[in-house]
Structure formats: C-alpha cells, structure tokens
MDAnalysis code that builds the backbone (N, CA, C; Angstrom):
import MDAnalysis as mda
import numpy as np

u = mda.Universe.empty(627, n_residues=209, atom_resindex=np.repeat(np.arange(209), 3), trajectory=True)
u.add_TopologyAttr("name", ["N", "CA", "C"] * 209)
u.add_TopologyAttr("resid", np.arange(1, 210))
u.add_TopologyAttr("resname", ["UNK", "UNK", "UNK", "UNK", "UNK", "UNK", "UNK", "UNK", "UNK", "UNK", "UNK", "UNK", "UNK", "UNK", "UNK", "UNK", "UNK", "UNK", "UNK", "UNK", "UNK", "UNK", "UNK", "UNK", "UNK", "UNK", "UNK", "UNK", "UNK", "UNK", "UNK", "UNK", "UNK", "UNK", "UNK", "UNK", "UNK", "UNK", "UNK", "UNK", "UNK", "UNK", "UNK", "UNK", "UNK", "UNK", "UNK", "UNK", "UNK", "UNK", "UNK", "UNK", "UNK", "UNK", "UNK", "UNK", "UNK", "UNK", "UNK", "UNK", "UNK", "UNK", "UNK", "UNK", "UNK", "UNK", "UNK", "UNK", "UNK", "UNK", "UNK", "UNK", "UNK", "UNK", "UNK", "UNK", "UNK", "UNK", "UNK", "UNK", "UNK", "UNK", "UNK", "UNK", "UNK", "UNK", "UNK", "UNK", "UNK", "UNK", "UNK", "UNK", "UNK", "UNK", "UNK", "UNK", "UNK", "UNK", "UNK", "UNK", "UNK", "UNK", "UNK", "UNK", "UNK", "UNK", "UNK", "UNK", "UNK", "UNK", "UNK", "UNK", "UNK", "UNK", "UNK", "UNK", "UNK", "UNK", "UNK", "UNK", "UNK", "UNK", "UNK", "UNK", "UNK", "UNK", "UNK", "UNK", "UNK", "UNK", "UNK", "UNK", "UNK", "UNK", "UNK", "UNK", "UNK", "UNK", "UNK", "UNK", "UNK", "UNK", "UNK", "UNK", "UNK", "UNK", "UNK", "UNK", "UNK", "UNK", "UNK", "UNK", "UNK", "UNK", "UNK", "UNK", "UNK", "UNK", "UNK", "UNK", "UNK", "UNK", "UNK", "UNK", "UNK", "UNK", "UNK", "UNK", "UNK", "UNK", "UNK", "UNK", "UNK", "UNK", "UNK", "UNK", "UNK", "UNK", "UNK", "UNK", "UNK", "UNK", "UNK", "UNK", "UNK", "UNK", "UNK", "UNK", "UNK", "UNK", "UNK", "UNK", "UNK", "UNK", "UNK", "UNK", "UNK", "UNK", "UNK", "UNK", "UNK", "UNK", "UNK", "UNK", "UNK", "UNK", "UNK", "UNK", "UNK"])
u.atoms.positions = np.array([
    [60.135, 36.248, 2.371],
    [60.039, 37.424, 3.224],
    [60.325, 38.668, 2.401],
    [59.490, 39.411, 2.249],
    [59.468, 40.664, 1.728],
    [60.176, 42.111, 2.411],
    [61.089, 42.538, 1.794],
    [61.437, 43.722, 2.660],
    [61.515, 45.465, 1.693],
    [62.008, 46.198, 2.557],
    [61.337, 47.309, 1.972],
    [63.043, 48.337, 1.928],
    [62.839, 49.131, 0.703],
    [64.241, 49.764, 1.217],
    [63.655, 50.959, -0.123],
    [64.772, 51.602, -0.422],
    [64.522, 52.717, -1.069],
    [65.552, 52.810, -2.396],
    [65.269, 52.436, -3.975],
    [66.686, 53.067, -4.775],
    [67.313, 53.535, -4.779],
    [68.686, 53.494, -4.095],
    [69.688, 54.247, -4.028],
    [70.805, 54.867, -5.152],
    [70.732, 53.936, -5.871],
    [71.320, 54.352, -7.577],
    [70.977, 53.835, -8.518],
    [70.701, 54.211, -9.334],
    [69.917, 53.493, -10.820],
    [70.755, 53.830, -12.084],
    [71.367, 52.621, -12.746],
    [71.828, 53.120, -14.117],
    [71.275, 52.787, -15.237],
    [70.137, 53.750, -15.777],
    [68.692, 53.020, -16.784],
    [69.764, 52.521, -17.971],
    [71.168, 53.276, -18.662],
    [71.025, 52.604, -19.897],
    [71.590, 50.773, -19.654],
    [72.626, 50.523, -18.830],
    [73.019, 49.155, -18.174],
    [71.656, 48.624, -17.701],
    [71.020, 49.146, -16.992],
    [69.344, 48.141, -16.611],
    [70.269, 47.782, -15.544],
    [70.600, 48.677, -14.471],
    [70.697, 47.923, -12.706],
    [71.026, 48.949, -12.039],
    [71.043, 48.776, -10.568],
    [70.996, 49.447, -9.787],
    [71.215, 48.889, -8.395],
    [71.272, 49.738, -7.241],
    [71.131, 49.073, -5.930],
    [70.300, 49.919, -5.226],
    [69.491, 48.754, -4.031],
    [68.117, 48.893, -3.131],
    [69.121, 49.402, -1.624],
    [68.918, 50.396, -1.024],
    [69.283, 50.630, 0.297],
    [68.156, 49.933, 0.965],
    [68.477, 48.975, 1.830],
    [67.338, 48.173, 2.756],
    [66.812, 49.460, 3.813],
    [65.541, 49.208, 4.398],
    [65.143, 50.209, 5.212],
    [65.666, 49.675, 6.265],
    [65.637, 48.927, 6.859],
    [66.628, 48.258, 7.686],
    [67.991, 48.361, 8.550],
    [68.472, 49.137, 7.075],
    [70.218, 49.070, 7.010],
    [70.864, 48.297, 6.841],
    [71.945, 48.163, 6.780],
    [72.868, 46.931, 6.302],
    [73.684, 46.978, 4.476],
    [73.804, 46.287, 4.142],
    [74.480, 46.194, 2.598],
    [73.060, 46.535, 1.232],
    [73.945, 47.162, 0.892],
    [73.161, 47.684, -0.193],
    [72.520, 46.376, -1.753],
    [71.194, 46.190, -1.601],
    [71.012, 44.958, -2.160],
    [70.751, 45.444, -4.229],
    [72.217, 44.464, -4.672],
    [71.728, 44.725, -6.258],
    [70.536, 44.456, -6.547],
    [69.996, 45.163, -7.975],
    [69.021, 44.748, -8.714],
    [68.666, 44.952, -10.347],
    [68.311, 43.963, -11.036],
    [68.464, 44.435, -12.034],
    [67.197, 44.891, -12.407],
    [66.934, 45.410, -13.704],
    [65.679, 45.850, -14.222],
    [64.746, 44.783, -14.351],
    [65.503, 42.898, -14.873],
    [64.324, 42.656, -14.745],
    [63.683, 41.368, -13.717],
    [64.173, 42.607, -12.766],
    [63.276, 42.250, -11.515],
    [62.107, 42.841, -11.169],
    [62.176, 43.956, -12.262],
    [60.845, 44.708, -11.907],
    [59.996, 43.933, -13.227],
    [58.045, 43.971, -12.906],
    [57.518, 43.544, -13.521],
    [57.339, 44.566, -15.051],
    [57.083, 44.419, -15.946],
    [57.406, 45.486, -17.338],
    [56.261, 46.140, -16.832],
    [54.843, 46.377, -16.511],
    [54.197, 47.186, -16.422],
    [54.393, 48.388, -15.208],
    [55.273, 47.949, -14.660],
    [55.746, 48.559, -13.149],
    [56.096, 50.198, -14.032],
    [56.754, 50.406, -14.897],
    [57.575, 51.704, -15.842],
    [59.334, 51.454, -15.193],
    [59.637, 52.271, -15.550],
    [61.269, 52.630, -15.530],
    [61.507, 52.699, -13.971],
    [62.570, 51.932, -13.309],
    [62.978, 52.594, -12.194],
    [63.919, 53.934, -11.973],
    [63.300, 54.370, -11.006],
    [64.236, 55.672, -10.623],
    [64.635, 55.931, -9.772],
    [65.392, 56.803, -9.632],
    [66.742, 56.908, -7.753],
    [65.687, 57.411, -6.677],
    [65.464, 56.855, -5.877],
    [64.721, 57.704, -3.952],
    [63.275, 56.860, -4.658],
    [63.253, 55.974, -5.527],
    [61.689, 55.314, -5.112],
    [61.670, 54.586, -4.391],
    [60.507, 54.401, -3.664],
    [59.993, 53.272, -2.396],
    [60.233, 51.931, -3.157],
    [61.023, 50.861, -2.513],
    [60.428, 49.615, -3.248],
    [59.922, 48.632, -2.246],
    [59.562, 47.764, -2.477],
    [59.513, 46.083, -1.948],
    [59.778, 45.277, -2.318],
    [60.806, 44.450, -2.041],
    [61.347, 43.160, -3.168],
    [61.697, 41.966, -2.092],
    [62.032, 41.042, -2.685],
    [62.475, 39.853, -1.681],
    [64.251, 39.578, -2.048],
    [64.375, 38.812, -1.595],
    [66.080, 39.018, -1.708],
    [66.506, 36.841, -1.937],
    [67.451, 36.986, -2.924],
    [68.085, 35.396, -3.648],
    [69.228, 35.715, -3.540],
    [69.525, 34.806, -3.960],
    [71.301, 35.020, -3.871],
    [71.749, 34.245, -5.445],
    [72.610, 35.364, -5.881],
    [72.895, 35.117, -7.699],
    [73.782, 34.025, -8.369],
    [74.117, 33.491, -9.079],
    [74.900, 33.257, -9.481],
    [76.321, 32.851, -8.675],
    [76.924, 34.401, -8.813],
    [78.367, 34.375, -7.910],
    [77.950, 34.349, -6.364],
    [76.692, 33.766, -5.900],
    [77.244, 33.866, -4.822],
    [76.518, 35.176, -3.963],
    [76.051, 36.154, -4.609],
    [76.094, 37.797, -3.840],
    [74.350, 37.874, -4.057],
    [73.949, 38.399, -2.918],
    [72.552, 38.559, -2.854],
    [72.344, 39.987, -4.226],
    [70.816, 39.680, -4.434],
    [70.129, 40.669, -5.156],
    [68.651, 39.992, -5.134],
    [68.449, 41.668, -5.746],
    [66.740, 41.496, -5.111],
    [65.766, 40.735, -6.136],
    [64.805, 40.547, -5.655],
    [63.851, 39.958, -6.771],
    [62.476, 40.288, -6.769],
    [61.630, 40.034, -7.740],
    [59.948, 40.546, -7.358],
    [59.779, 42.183, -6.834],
    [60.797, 42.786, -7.037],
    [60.410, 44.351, -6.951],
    [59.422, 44.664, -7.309],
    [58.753, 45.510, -6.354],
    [57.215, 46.381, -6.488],
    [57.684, 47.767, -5.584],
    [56.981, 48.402, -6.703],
    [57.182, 50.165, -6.406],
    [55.935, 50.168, -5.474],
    [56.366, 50.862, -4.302],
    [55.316, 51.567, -3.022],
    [54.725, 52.446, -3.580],
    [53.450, 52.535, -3.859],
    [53.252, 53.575, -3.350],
    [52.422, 55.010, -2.930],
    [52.602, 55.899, -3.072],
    [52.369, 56.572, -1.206],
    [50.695, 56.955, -1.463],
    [50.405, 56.408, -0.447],
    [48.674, 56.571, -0.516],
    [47.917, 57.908, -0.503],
    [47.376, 57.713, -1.133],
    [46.392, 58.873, -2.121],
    [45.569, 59.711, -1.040],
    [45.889, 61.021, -0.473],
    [44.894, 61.695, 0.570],
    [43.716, 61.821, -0.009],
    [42.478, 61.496, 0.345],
    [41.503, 61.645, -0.101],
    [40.971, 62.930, -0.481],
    [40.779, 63.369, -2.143],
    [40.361, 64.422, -2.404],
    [38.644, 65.511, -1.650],
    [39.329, 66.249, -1.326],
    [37.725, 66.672, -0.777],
    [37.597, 67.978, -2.214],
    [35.972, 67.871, -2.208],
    [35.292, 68.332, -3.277],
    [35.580, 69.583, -2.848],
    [35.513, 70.470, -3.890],
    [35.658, 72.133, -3.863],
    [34.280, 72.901, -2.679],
    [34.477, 73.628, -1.582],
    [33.410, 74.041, -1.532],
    [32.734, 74.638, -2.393],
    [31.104, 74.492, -2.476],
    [30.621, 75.417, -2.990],
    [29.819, 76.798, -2.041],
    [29.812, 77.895, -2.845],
    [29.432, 78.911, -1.744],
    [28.222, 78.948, -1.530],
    [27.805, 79.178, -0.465],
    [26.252, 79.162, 0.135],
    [25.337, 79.457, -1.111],
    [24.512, 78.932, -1.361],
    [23.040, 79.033, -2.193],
    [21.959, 79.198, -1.275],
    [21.055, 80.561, -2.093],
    [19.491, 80.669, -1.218],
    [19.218, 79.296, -1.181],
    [18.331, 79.598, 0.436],
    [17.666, 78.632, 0.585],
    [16.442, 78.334, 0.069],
    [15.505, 77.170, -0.268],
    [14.660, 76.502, -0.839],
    [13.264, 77.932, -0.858],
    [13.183, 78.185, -1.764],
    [11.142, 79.142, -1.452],
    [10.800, 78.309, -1.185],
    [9.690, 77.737, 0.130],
    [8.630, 76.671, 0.060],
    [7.472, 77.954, -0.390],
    [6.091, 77.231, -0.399],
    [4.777, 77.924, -1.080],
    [4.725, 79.469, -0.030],
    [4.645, 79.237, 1.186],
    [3.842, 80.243, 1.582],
    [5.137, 81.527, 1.483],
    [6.700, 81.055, 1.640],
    [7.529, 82.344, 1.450],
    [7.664, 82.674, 0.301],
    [7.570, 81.969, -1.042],
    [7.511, 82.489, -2.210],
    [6.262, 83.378, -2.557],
    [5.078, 83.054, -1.718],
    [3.695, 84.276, -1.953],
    [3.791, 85.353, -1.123],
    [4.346, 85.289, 0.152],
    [3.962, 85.832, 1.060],
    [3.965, 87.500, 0.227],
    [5.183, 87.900, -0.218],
    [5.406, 88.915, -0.519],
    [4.567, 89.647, -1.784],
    [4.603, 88.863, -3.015],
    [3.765, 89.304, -3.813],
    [2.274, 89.290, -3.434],
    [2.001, 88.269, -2.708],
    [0.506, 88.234, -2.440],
    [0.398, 89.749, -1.301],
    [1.198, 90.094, -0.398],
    [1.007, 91.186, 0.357],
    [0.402, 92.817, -0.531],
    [1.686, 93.088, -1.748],
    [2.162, 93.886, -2.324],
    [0.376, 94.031, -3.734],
    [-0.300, 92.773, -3.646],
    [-1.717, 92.686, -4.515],
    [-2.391, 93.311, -3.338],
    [-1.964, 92.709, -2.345],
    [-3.293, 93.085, -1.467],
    [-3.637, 95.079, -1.054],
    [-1.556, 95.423, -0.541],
    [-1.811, 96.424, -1.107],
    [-2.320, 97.623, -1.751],
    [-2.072, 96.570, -3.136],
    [-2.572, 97.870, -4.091],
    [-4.281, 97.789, -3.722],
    [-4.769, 96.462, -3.555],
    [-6.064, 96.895, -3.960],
    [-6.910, 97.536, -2.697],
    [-6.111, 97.531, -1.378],
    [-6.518, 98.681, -0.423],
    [-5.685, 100.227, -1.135],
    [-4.780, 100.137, -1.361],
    [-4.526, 101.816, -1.648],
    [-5.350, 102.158, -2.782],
    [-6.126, 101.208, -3.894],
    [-7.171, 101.953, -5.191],
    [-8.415, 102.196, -4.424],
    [-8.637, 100.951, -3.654],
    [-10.468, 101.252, -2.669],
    [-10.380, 102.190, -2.009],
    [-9.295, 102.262, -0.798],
    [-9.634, 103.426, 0.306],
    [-8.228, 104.424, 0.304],
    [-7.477, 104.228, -0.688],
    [-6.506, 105.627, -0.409],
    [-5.454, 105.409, 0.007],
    [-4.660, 104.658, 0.778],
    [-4.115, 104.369, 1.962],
    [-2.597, 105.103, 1.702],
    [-2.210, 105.332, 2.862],
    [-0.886, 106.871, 2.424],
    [0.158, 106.032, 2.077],
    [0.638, 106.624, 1.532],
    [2.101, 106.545, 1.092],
    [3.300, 106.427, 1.788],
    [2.889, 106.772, 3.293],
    [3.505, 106.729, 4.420],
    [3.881, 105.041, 4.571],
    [2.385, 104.559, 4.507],
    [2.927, 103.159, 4.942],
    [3.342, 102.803, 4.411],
    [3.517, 102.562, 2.655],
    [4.590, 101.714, 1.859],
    [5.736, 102.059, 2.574],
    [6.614, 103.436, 2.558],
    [7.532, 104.440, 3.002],
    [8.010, 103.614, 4.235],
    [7.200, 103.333, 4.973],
    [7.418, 102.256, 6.404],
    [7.742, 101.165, 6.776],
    [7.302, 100.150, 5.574],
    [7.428, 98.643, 5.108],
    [8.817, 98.715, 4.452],
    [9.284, 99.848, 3.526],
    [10.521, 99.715, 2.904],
    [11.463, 100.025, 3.748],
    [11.413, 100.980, 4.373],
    [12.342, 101.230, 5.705],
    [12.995, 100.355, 6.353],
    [11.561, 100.058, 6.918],
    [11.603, 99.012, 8.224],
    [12.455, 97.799, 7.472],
    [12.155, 97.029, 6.111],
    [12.648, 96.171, 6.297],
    [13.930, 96.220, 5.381],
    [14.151, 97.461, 5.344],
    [15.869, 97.707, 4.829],
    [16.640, 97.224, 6.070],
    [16.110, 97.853, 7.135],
    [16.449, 98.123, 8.515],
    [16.630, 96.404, 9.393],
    [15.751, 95.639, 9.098],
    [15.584, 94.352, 9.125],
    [16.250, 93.433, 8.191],
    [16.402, 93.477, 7.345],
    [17.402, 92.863, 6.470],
    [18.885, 92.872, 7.360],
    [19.165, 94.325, 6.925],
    [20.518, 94.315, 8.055],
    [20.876, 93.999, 9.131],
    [19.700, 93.990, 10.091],
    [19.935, 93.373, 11.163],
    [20.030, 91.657, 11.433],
    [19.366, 91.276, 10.120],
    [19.479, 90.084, 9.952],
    [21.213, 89.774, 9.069],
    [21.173, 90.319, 8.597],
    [23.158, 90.057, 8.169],
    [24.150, 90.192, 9.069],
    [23.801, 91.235, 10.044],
    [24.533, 91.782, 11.492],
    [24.587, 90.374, 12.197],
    [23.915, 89.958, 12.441],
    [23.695, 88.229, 13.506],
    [24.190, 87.306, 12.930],
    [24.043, 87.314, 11.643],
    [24.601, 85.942, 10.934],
    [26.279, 86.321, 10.876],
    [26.297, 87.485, 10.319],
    [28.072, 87.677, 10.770],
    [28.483, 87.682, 12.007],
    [27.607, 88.034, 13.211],
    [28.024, 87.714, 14.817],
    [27.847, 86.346, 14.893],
    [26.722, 85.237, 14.488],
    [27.151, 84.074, 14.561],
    [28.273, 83.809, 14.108],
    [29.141, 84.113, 12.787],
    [29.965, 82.976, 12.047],
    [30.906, 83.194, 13.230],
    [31.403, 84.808, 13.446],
    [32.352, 85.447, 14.318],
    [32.428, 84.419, 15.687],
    [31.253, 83.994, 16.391],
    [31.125, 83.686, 17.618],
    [30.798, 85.208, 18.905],
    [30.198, 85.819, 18.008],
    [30.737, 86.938, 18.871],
    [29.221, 87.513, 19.209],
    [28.687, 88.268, 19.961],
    [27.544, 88.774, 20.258],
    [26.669, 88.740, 19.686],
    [25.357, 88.056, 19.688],
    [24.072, 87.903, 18.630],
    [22.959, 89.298, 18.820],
    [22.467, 89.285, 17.857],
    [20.873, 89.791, 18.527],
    [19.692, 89.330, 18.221],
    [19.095, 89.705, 19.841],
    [18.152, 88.967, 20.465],
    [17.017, 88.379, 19.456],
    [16.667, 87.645, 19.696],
    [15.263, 86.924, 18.339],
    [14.110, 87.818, 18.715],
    [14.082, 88.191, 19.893],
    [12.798, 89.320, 19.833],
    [12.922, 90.606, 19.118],
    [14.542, 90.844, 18.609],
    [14.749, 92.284, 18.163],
    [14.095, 91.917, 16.655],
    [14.530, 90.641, 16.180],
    [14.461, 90.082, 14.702],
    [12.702, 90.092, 14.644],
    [12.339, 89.727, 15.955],
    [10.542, 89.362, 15.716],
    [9.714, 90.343, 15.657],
    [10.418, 91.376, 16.722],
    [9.968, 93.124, 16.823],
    [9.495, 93.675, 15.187],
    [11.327, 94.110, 14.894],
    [11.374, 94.581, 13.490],
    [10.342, 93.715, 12.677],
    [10.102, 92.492, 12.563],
    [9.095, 92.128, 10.945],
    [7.856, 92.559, 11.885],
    [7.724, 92.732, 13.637],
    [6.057, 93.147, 13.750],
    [5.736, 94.401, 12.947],
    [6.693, 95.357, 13.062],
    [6.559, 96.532, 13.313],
    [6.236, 96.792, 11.684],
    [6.848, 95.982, 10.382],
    [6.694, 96.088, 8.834],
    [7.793, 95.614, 8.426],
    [8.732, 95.144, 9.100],
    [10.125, 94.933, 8.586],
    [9.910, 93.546, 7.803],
    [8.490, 92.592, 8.162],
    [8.786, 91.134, 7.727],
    [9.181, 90.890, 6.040],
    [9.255, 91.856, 5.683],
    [8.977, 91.278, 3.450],
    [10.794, 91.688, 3.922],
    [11.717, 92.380, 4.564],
    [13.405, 92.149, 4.421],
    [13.678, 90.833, 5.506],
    [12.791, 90.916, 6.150],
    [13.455, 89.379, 7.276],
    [13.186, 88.442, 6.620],
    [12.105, 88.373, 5.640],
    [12.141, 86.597, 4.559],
    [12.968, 86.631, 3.432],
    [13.253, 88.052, 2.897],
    [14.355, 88.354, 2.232],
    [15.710, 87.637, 2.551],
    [15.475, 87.866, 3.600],
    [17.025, 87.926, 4.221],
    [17.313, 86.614, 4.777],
    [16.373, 85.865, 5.386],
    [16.068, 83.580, 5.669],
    [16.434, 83.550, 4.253],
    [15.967, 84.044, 3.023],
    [16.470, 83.348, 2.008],
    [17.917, 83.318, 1.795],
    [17.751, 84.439, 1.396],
    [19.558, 85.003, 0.609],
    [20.152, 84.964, 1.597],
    [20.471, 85.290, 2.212],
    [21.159, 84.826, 3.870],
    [21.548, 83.251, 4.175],
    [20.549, 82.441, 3.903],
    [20.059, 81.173, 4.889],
    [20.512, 81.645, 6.181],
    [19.853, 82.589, 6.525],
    [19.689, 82.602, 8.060],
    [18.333, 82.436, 8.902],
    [18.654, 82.132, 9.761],
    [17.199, 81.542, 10.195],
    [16.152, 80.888, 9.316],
    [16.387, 80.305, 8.832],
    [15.323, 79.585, 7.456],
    [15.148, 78.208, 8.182],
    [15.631, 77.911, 8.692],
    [15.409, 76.644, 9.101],
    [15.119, 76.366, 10.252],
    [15.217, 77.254, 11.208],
    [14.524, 77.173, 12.806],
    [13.513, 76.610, 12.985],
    [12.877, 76.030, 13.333],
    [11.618, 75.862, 13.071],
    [10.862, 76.988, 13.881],
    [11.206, 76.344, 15.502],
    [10.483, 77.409, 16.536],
    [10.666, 78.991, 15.949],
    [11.785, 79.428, 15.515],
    [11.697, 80.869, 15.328],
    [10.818, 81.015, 14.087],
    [11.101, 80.474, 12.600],
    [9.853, 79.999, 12.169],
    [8.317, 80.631, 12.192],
    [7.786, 79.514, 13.124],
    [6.621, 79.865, 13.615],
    [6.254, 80.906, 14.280],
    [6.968, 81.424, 14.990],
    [6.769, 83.018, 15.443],
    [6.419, 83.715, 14.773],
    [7.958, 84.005, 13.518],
    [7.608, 84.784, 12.498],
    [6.426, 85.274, 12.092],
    [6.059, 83.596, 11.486],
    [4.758, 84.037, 10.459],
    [3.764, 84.570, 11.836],
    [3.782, 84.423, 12.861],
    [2.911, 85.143, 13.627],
    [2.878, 86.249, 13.664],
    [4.099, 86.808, 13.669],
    [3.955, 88.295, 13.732],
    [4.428, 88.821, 12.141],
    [4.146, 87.932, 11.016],
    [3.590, 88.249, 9.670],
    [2.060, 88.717, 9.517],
    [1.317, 87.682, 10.328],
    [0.156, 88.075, 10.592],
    [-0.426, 88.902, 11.256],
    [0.277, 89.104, 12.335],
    [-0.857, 90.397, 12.932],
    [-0.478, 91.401, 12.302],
    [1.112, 91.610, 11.675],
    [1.166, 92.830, 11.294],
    [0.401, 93.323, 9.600],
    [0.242, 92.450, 9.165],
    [-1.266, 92.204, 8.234],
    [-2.497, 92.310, 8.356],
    [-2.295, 91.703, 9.541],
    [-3.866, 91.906, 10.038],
    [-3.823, 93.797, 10.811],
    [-2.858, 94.223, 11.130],
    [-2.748, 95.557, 11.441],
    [-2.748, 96.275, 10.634],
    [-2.001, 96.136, 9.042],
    [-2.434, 97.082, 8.372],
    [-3.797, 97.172, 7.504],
    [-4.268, 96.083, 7.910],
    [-5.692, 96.251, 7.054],
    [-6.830, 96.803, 8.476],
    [-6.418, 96.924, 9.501],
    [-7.509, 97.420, 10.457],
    [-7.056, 99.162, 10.365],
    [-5.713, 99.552, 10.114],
    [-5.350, 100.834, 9.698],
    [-6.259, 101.394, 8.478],
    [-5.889, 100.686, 7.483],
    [-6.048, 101.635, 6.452],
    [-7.646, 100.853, 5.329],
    [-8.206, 100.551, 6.029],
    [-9.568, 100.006, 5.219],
    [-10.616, 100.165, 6.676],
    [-12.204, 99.909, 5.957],
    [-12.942, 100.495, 6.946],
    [-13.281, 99.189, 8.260],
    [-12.063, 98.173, 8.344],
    [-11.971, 97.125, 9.245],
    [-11.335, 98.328, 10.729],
    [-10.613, 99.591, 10.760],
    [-10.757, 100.138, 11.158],
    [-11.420, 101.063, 12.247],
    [-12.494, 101.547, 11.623],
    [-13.813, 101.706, 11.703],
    [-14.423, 101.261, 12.361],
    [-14.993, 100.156, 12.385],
    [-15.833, 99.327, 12.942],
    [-14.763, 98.688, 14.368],
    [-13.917, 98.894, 14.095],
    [-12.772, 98.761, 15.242],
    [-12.604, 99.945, 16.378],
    [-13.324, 101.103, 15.553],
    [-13.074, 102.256, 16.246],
    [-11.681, 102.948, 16.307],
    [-11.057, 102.156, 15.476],
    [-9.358, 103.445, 15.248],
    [-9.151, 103.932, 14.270],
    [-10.376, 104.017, 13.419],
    [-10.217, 105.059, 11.847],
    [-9.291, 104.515, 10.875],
    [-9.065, 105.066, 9.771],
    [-8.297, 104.630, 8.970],
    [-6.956, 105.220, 8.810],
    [-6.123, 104.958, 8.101],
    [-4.917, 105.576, 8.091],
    [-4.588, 106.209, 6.831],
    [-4.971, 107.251, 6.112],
    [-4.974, 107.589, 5.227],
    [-4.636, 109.209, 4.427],
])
C-alpha cells in the first residue's frame, strides 16, 4: 500500500530524513537510499510516495520513495497577431485592373479629375467605416448597417472596402455580404464607364468630363 506525505526534514550530508504522512499521524523515517539514484537529491516540502516496512529496531520507515510530481498545465502557444487575409484572384486584380482601365478611359476621352478625387475620398471614407464596425464588433457595442458598408463601395468607396476585408479581416469571409459587394463593385464600374466614355452617349447621359 502506497501512501503519500510530504518531506518534512532532510539532512543531505547524514543521507535521512522524515516523511510527514498526508494522513497524519507519526512522522515516517527515511533514508536516501530509499530513493531510486535517478530520482536527484531529496529536499524539505517535496511531494513524495513511498510504502512503509518496519526496520531493523523495530520502528517503521519508508521505502520505494517516488517524488510527485505536480502536473504540467498545458502550454498554450503565443498568440499571434491577426495577419491579412488570403488575396484570392479576383481581389488581388480587382484594383489594379480598375486603376488600367482608368487610365486608358482618362488618355481616350479625358475623364476629370474629379472622379479619381471621388474614388480616393470615398474610399478613405470607407475604409474607416470599415475599422469603425470591426472595433464596434470586438467592443460588442453598436455596428453599422451592411447597407451603409454596401452604399459607400456603390457610391466609389469599393478599392478602401477590399482594402480594408484584407488588412482588417473584416468581412472577408462572409460569404452573403461577399457577393453583394462585388455587385455593387460592378455597377459602380459599370457606372463609371457609362459616365465618362461615349457608353454614355448612346445612353443619353453624356459624358463626365
């Protein structure tokens, strides 16, 4: 029968000591080599487990001592801090491919300077509003609305709202909101090329220039 108690005094250069039983009761001798040699040195307040004989004269002491001990909390890994989320194909083009398309309406037909001026605005303006929500999410505290987020990229804000799904990871992964998006990526593409090229025109709302 194995029992459990704690070193109560240890004298390393003599090699003995006595076990306080957890138990209570009489304090059980022990010598050093009751402990196994790879066990190391005993010391005063360690956990033990030993079984108990009776010596020589007569007087119990312990035997088969084994040091407890105290189980290891499982290390958790360091966080790491948020990383952009993944470019898939069409958000890694969307922007440069916009910014070609662009130029080669402002060299053909002119197109003002206003609208770049509008796109940068807007999606300074959109960016932030996209950091504003993600800090009201972490908070728990008042969001804004997904139509305000869908508004702003109609209106030109979309090249800071994919900005901002990235470096953010906010909303990057919605799906449903997502798909909106690029909807109103598109018309508002498809709006500035009926503005400012002669798709316009033939539309009957002139160009924007």
């Amino acid at each position: 029968m194995r029992l459990e108690g704690v070193i109560k005094t240890w004298n390393d250069e003599r090699g003995f000591g006595f076990i306080e039983p957890q138990q209570g009761g009489q304090e059980i001798f022990v010598h050093v080599k009751a402990f196994s040699r790879a066990a190391g040195r005993p010391q005063p307040n360690q956990p033990v487990s030993f079984e108990v004989e009776i010596g020589p004269q007569g007087k119990k002491r312990a035997k088969s001592v084994q040091f407890i001990r105290a189980a290891r909390r499982p290390v958790r890994p360091p966080e790491r801090p948020a990383s952009p989320a993944q470019w898939g194909t069409a958000t890694l083009f969307a922007i440069p491919a916009f910014l070609l398309l662009y130029l080669v309406v402002s060299v053909m037909w002119r197109a003002s300077w206003l609208v770049a001026a509008v796109y940068a605005v807007v999606s300074v303006i959109t960016f932030i509003m996209y950091a504003i929500d993600k800090a009201a999410a972490q908070r728990g505290a008042r969001r804004t609305p997904e139509k305000s987020l869908h508004m702003a990229a109609l209106l030109g804000g979309w090249p800071g709202a994919l900005l901002a799904q990235q470096m953010l990871r906010h909303k990057s992964s919605k799906a449903e909101f997502r798909t909106v998006f690029w909807v109103t990526v598109g018309l508002n593409v498809l709006g500035f090329l009926v503005l400012c090229t002669p798709l316009g025109q033939l539309a009957g709302l002139g160009r924007f220039n």
